[in-house]
C-alpha positions as CSV (number, residue, x, y, z in Angstrom):
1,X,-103.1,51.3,-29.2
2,X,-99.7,50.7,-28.2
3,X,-98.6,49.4,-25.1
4,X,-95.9,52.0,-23.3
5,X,-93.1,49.7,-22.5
6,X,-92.1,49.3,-18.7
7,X,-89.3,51.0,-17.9
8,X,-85.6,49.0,-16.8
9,X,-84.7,48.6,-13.6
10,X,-81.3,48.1,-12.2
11,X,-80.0,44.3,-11.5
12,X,-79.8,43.3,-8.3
13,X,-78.8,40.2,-7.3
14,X,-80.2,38.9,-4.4
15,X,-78.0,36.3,-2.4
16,X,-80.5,33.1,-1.0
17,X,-79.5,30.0,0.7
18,X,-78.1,28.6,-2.0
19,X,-75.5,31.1,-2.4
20,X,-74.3,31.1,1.2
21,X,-73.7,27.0,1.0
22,X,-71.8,27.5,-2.4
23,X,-69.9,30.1,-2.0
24,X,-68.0,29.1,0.7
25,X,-67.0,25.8,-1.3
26,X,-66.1,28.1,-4.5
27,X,-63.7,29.9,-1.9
28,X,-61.9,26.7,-1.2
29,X,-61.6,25.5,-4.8
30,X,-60.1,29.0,-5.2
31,X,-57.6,28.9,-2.4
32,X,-56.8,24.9,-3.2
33,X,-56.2,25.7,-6.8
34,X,-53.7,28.7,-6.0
35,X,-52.0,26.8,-3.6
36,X,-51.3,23.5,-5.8
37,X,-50.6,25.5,-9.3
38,X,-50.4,29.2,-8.4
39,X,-52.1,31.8,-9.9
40,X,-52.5,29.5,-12.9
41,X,-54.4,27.1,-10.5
42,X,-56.6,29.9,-9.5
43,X,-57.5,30.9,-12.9
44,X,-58.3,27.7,-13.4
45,X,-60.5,27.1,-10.6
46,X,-62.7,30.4,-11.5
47,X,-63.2,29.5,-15.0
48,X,-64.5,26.4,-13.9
49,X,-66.5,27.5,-11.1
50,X,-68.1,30.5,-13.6
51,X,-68.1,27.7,-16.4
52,X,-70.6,25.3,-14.6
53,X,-72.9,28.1,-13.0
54,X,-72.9,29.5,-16.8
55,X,-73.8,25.9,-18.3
56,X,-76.4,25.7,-15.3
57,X,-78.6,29.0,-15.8
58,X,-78.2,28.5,-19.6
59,X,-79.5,25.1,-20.0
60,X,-82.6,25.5,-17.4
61,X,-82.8,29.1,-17.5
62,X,-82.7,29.6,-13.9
63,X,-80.9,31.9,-11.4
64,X,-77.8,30.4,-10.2
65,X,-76.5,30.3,-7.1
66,X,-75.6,33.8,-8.3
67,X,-78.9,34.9,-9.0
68,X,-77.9,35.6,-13.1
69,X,-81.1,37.5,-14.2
70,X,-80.9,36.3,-18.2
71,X,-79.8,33.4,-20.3
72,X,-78.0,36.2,-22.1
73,X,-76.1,37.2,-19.3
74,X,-75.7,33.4,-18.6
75,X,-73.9,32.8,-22.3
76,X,-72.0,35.9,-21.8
77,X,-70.0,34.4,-18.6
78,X,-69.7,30.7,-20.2
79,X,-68.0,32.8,-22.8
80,X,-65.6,34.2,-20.0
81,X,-65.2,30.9,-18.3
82,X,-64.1,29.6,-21.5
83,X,-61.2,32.8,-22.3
84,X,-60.7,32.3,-18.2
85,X,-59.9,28.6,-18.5
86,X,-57.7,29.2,-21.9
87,X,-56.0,31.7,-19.7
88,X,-55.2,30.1,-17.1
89,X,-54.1,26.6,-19.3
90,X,-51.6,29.3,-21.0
91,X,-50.1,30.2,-18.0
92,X,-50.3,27.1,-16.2
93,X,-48.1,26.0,-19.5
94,X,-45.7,28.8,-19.5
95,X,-45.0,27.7,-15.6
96,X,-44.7,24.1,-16.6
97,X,-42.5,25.3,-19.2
98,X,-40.5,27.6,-16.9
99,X,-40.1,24.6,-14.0
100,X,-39.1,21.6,-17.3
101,X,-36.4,24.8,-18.0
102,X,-35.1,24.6,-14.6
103,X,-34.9,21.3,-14.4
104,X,-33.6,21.1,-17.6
105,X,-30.8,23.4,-16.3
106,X,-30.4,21.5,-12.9
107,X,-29.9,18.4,-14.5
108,X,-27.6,19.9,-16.9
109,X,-26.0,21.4,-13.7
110,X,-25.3,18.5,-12.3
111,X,-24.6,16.7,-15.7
112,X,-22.1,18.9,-16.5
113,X,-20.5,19.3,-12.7
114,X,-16.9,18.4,-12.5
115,X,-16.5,15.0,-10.7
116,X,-14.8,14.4,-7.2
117,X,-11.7,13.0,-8.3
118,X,-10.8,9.4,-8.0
119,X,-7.8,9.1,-5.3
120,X,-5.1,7.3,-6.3
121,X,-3.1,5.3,-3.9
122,X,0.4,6.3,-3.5
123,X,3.1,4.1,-4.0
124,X,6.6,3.9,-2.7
125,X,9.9,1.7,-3.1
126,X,12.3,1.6,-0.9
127,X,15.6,-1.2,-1.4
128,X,16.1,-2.8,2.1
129,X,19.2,-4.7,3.0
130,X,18.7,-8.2,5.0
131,X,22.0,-9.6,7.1
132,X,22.2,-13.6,7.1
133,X,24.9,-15.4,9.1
134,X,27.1,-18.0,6.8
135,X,28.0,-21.0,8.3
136,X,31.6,-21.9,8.4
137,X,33.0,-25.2,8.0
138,X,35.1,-27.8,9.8
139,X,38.0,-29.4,8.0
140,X,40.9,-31.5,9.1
141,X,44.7,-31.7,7.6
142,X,47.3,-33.9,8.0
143,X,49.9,-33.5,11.0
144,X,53.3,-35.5,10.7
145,X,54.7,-33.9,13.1
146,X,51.6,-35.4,15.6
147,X,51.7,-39.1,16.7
148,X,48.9,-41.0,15.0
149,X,45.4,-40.9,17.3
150,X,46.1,-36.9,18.2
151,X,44.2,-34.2,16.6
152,X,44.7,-30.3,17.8
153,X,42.6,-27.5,16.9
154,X,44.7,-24.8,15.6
155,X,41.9,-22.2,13.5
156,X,38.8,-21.6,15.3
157,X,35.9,-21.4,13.2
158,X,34.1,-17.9,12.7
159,X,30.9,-17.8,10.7
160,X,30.5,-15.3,7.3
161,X,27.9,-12.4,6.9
162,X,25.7,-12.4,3.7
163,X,23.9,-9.0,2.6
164,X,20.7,-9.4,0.3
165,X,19.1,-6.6,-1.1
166,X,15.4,-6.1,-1.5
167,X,13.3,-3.3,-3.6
168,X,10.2,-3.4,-1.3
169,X,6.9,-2.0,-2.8
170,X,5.2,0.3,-0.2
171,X,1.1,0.9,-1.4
172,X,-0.1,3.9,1.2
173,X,2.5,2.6,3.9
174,X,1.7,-1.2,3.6
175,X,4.7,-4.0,2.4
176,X,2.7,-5.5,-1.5
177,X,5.7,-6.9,-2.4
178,X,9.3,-7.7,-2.2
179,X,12.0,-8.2,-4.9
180,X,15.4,-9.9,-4.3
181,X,17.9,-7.1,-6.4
182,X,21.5,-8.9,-5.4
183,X,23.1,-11.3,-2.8
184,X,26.6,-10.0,-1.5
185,X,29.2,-12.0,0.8
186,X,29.9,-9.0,2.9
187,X,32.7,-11.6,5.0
188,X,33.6,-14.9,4.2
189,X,33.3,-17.0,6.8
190,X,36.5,-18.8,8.2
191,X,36.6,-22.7,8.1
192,X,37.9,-24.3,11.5
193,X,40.9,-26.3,11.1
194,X,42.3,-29.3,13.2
195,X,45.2,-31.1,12.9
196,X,45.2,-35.2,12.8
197,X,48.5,-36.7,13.7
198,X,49.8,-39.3,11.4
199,X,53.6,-40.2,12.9
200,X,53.5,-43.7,13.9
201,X,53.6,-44.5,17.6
202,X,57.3,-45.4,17.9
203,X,57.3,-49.9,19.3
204,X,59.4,-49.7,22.4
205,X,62.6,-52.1,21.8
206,X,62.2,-55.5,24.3
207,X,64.3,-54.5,27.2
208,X,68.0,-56.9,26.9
209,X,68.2,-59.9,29.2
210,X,71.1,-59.6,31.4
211,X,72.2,-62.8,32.8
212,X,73.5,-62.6,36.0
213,X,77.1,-63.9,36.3
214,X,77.0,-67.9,38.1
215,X,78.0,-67.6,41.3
216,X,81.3,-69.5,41.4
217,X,80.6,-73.4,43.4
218,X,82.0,-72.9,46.9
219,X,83.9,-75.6,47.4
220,X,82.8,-78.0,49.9
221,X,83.9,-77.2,53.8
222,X,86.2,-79.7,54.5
223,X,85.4,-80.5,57.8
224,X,87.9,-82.0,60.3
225,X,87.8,-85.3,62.0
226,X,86.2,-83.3,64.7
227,X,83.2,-81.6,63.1
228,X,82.9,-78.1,62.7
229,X,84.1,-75.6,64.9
230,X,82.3,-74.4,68.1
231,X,83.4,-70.6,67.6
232,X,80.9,-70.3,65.1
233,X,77.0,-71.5,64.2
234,X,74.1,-70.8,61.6
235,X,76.5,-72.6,59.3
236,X,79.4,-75.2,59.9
237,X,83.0,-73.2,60.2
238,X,85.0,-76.5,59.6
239,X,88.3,-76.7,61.7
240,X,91.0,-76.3,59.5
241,X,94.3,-74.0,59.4
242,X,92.4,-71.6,57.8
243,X,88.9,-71.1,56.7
244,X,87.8,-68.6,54.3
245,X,84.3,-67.2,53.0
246,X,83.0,-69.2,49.8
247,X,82.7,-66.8,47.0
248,X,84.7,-64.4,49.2
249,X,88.7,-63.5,47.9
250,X,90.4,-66.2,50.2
251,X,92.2,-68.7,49.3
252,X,91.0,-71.4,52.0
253,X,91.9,-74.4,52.2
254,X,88.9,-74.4,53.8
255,X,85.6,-72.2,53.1
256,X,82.1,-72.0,54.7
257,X,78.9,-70.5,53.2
258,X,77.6,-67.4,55.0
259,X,76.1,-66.3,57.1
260,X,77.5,-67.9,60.0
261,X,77.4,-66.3,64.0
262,X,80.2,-65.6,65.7
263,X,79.7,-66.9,69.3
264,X,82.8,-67.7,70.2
265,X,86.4,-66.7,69.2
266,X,86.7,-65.0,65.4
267,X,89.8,-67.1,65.1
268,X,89.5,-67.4,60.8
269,X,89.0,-63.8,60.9
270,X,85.5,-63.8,59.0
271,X,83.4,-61.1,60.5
272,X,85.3,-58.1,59.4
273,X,83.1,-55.7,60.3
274,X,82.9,-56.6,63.9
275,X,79.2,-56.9,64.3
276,X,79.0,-60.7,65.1
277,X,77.6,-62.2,61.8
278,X,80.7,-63.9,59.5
279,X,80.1,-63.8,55.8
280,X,77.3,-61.3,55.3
């Protein structure tokens, strides 16, 4: 007699405690692995969570935390955690791929980005003339019009003017360097001149010696017996018939040397120009 089989019922899984202290860290592996990789990163995360609950209820032939009713069932989602995981590898690839492209492409980018241009300094000449004073000279020349030992100025001395050109080299507004490109005498300057004297200092001749004439001897008064003659004194008027001055224009006899006094009687006629001295 054969046995009537007993009739399937529907699965229902039936959540225990297990399920309500797994589930919640499934969740965050979920959410973790979407928000690190994407939706590759959540692919990943269910295969793996569907790949160990799989492996679990397979090897020990238990309910999971999921309450899988069959190791059937069990093998059946190991085989969808495995397509899960290839999935989400393929995409998690393609994205890798995708971000190395862009990368690629940045780099590239900036690779291939035109440089900032190298400034080059500016440089400038200009030529600048430099005014230098020449000194003049002093020089002498002979005079022979000028007594010897006399010198006269007769050109005054005025100094010269000397122009040098430079090329100056001018790196963004700042002097580098400097280049002499000519010397010029714009004016000469003008030498002073003096004048030495060389005409000998004429010897003054000695002045002549002038001798005086001799006075001519007056002869000797010839005095009378009586002496000399009381009309007259200084000298001695001798008493004669006429007495005359020595060295004077008479002719005597007699002569007396002057000065003599007249205090008497001008009797010989010697003081001539009545003012009481004879032979003055």
């Amino acid at each position: 007699m054969t046995t009537p089989a007993k009739p399937r019922t529907a699965w229902r899984p039936t959540f225990g405690i297990a399920f309500w202290i797994v589930a919640p860290i499934a969740l965050l592996l979920l959410i973790v692995g979407a928000a690190t990789s994407g939706f590759a990163g959540f692919l990943i995360m269910v295969g793996l969570i569907a790949l160990v609950t799989a492996i679990y209820s397979a090897v020990t032939g238990r309910g999971s935390w999921i309450s899988l009713p069959s190791r059937k069932i069990a093998v059946g989602l190991l085989a969808s955690a495995i397509v899960v995981l290839g999935a989400g590898g393929a995409v998690a690839g393609t994205d890798d791929d995708a971000v190395s492209a862009s990368s690629e492409r940045t780099s590239l980018v900036a690779t291939t980005a035109t440089p900032t241009p190298t400034r080059t300094p500016k440089t400038t000449y200009k030529n600048e003339p430099v005014l230098t004073e020449l000194p003049f000279a002093a020089v002498t020349v002979d005079d022979p019009n000028a007594l010897v030992g006399t010198s006269t100025p007769t050109v005054a001395g005025v100094a010269g003017v000397q122009t040098t050109t430079y090329r100056v080299t001018y790196v963004d507004g700042v002097e580098t360097a400097r280049e002499v490109m000519g010397v010029v005498t714009t004016t000469a300057p003008i030498d002073a001149v003096t004048a030495i004297g060389s005409k000998p200092v004429p010897v003054a001749a000695p002045a002549p010696i002038v001798q005086a004439p001799a006075a001519p001897t007056a002869p000797a008064p010839v005095a009378a017996a009586g002496g000399c003659d009381p009309n007259y004194t200084g000298q001695c008027v001798p008493i004669a018939s006429d007495v005359d001055c020595a060295g004077g224009s008479g002719n005597g006899p007699a002569y007396t040397p002057g000065p003599v006094r007249v205090v008497g009687s001008d009797i010989y006629d010697l003081d001539r120009d009545g003012d009481g001295i004879a032979c003055d």
